[in-house]
N, C-alpha and C positions, 0 to 999 in steps of 0.2 A: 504494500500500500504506500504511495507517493506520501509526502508532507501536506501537500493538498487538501488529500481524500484525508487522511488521518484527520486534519485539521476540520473538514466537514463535516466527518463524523463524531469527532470531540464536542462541535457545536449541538450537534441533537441529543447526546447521551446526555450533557450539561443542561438543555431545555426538560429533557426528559426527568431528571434528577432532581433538578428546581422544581418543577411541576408536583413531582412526587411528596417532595416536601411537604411543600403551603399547601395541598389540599389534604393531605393526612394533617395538619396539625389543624386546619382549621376543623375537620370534621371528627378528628381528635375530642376538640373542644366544645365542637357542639354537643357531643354524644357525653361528652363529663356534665352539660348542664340538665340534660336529660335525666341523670342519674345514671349514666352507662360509663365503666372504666375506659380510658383513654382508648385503650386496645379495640375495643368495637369499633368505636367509630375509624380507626385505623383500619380496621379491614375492610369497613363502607366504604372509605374512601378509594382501597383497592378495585372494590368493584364498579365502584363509576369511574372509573376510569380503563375497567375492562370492558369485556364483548357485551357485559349485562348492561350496560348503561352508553356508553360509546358506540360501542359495536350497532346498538338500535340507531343512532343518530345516524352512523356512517357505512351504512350496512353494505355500499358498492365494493368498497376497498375500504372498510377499516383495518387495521388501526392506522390514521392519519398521525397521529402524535407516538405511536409503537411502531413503528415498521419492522420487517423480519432482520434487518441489519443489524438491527442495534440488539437485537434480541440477547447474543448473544454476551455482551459488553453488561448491559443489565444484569443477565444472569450472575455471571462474573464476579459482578457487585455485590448482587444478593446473598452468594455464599460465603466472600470474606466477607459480610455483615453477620452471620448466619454464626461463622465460626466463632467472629469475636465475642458474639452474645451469649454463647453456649461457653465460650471460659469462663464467662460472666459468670453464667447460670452456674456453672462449676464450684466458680469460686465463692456464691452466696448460697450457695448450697449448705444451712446448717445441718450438721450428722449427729450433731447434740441430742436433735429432735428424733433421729434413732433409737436411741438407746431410751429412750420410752418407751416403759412396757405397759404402763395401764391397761386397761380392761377395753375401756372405750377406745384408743389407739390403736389396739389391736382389731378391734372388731372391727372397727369402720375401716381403715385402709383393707383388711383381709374381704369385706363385703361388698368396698371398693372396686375390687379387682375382680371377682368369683362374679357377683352377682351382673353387671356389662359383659363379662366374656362368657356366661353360659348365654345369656341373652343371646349375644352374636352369634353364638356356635347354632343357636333354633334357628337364626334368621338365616344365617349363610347357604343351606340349599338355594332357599327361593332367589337370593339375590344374585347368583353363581349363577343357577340357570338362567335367570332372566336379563342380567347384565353383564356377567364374565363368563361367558361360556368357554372365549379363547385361554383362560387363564389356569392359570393351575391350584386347583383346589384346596392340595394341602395349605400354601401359601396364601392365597387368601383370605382362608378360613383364621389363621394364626391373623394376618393383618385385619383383619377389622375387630375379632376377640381385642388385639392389640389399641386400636384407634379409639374402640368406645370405651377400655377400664381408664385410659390416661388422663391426668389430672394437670390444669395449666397452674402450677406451682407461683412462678413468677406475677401471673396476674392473680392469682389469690393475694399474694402480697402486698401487691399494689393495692387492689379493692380494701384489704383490710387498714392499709395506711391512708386510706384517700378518707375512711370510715372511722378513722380512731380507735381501731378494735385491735391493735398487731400485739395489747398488751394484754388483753381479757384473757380469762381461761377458753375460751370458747376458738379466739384466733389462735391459741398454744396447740388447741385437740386438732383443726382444721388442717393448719402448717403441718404439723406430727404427721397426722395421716396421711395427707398429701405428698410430704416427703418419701415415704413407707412406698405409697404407690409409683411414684414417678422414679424410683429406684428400679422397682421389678417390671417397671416400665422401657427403661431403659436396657436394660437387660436383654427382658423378649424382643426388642426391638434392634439390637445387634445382633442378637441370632437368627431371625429371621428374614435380616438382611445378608447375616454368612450362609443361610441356606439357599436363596434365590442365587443369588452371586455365583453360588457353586453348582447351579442348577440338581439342588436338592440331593447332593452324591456327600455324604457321610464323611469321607475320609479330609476332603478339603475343608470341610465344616469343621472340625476337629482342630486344625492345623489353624485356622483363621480365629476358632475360640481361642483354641492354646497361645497364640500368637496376642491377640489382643488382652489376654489373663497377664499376660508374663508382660507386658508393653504396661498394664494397670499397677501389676509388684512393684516395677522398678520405678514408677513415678511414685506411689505411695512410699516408697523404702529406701531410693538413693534419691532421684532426681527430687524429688517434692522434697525432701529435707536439705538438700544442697543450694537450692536454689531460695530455700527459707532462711538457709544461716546466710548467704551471698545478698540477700537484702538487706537483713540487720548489719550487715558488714557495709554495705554502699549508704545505710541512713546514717553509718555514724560518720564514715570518711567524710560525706558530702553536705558534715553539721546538719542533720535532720533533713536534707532536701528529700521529700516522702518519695520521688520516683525519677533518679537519677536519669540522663541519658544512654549509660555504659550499663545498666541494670534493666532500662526498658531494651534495649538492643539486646542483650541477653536473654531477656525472655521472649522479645517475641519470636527469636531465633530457635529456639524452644519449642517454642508454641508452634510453628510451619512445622516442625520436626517431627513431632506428635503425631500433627494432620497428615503429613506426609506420610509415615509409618500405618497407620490406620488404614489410610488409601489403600498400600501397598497391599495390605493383608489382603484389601476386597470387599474391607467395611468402611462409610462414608468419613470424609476428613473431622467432620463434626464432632464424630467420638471420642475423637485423639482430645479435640479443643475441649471437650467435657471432660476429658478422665483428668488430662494437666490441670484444669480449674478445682477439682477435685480435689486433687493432691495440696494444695495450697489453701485451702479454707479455713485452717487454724491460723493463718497468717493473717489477724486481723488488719494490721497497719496495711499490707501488703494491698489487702482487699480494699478496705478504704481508701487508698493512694488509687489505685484502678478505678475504682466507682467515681473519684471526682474528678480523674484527670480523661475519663471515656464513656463511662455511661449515660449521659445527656447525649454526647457526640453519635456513640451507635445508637442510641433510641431513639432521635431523631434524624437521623442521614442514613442510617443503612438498613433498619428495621421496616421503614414505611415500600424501603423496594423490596421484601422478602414479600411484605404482605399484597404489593403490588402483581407481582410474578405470580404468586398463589393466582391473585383475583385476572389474571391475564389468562388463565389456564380456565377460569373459572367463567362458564356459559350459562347463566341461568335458564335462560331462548334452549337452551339444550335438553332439557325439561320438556317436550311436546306431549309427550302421548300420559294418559291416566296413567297407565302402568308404573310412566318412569315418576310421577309423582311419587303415587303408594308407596315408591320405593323410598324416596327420600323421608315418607311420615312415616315410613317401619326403623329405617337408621335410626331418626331421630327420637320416636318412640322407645325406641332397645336402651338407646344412650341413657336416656331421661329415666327412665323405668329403671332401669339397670342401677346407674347412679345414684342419682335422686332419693327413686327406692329405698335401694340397698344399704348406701349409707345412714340409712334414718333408721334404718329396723338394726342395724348393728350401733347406733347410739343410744336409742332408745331401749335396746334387749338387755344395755349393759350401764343402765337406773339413771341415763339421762333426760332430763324434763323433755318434754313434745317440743316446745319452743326453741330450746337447747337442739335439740338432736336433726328438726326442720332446717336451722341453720347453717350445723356442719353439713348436712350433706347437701344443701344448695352451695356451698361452697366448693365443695367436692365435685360437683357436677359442672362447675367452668374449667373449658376444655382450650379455645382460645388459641395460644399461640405455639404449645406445646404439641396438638393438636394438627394442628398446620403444618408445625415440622413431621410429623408423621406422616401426615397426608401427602406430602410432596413428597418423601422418601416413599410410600406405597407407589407413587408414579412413576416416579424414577425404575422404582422395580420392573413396573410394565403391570402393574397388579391391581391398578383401576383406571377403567376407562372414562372414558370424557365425560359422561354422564356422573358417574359413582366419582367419579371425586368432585365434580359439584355438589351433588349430595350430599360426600360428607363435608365440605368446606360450611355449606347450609346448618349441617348439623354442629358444624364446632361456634359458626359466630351465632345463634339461637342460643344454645347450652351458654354461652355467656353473656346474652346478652340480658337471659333470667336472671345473672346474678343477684345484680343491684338491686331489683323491684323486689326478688321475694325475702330477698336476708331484708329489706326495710320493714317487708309485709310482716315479718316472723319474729325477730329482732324480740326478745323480753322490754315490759319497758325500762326497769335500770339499766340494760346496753342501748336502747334507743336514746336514751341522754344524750350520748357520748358522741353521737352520729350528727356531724353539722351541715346546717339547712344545705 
């Protein structure tokens, strides 16, 4: 590509990018006056600016503002956005909230998980037959058990910070469980990425778990504790400067390293960037020198083109016939039921008040952005078609967009205080 063409098409991806921006944040902020966490309306915004809202305007030759050129450059973007959000995730990942055993933390992450994935395992005939016929059934039966138990952790956090609740007991049991789940989430969700990868043949599945178990030891056991003393080493050299130049260069060289290893195995670079964020989570300074020197930056520059790209993949118009509704009210029905459900009746079995137990598992049941990362690795696999991952894109921004209304609706009133207008 000449200096020219590079330069012309720097110009689009830069329009494209700016565009992305202002209208996720503004429709960001409508959806927070609404009473909907940021994140909603961030995915709104994806879709107006997809086939479901653009694509209707410009229906000759859209996308006028996407073209297939740039597609790629976008992408690009979206995954080292993707990446860096998932160290993130890594590294604000409390384990603390592990090592809770209670009665109720128990039950509800375990009913969490059971109660969505027997759901999906009834639904997956009909949706196999009627929408993945090309696909292969052990695997997609594993990916959507998978897509409906998963919990969006990160925006639970958020909702409970935007709500005043991140200190109650109620937001402790919510986060606990939720952690619990998006663990064994994470989990099935690397393996059934080393099974497709290997088109489902045992021995390479093996070789890519063993491979990514032993890549987790060594960042838990050498690399995460080297790179924890090599910070406390660079904050005192550099008199307290919380994120030296020669320390961020360090890690992010680290951090590619990870990705890079992960790839190689034949599981997505994302994992790497999650297992390294992991490994450094006791590093409080560490984590808060990250958080104020990049998480504004990724949350609103690179985050809003992941949700973009989702909603560009994302046809609602692709929805024509009854059938492929039904389809979309049975996911989303499995999700709800499942979740919703499940968590309420392992809250309340284990002598938590109805109010109390309504809560956590509306909590429980925001799916979001967690969600999305799954749904777009399920595509990536080849494992839902155009239709079924509109559906479930449909089904993740609904499940969150209940959040807000029903935890207000259910809310005791000594936590309803706490909650500002």
């Amino acid at each position: 590509m000449n200096p020219t063409a590079i330069e012309g098409h720097l110009k689009l991806v830069m329009l494209q990018w700016g565009t992305i921006i202002i209208v996720s944040w503004i429709c960001g902020r409508l959806g927070k006056r609404l009473g909907q966490p940021l994140a909603v309306g961030e995915i709104f915004a994806g879709i107006l600016l997809g086939p479901s809202a653009l694509g209707i305007i410009w229906p000759e030759n859209w996308p006028p503002l996407f073209p297939d050129e740039t597609q790629q450059s976008l992408q690009l973007l979206g995954k080292l956005g993707l990446i860096l959000l998932l160290f993130q995730v890594g590294m604000e990942f409390d384990f603390g909230h592990l090592q809770c055993r209670s009665r109720t933390v128990t039950a509800v992450s375990l009913t969490g998980i059971v109660a969505p994935a027997l759901l999906g395992w009834l639904v997956v005939p009909w949706l196999h037959r009627n929408f993945a016929g090309e696909t292969p059934y052990f695997g997609f039966q594993l990916f959507v058990c998978i897509a409906l138990s998963i919990t969006a952790l990160p925006i639970m956090g958020r909702i409970l910070l935007e709500m005043k609740l991140e200190r109650t007991a109620l937001g402790a049991l919510g986060i606990s469980a939720a952690a619990i789940d998006d663990v064994v989430g994470w989990i099935m969700l690397a393996v059934i990425t080393a099974l497709v990868t290997s088109d489902f043949k045992w021995v390479p599945v093996l070789i890519q778990t063993g491979g990514v178990t032993a890549l987790f030891l060594a960042l838990i056991y050498l690399v995460g504790p080297w790179l924890r003393l090599a910070w406390r080493k660079s904050v005192v050299d550099n008199d307290g400067n919380s994120l030296a130049p020669s320390y961020l260069a360090l890690l992010l060289t680290v951090l590619f390293v990870c990705c890079l290893i992960t790839n190689v195995l034949g599981v997505f670079s994302i994992f790497g960037a999650f297992l390294l964020g992991a490994s450094l989570h006791q590093e409080t300074g560490l984590v808060k020198a990250w958080r104020e020197r990049f998480a504004d930056f990724v949350l609103v520059a690179f985050v809003p083109i992941f949700f973009t790209n989702t909603s560009l993949r994302t046809d609602i118009g692709s929805l024509a016939t009854a059938t492929q509704w039904l389809g979309c009210a049975v996911i989303l029905l499995a999700a709800v039921a499942g979740k919703l459900g499940g968590c309420f009746l392992g809250a309340w079995f284990t002598g938590q008040p109805v109010r109390e137990s309504a809560c956590i598992a509306t909590l429980m049941n925001s799916r979001a952005l967690m969600a999305l990362v799954v749904i777009n690795i399920g595509a990536d696999l080849k494992l839902l078609s155009k239709e079924l991952f509109t559906m479930f894109v449909i089904m993740a921004l609904l499940t969150t967009a209940m959040t807000g209304p029903l935890l207000r609706a259910w809310l005791p009133p000594e936590l309803r205080k706490l909650v500002p207008d």
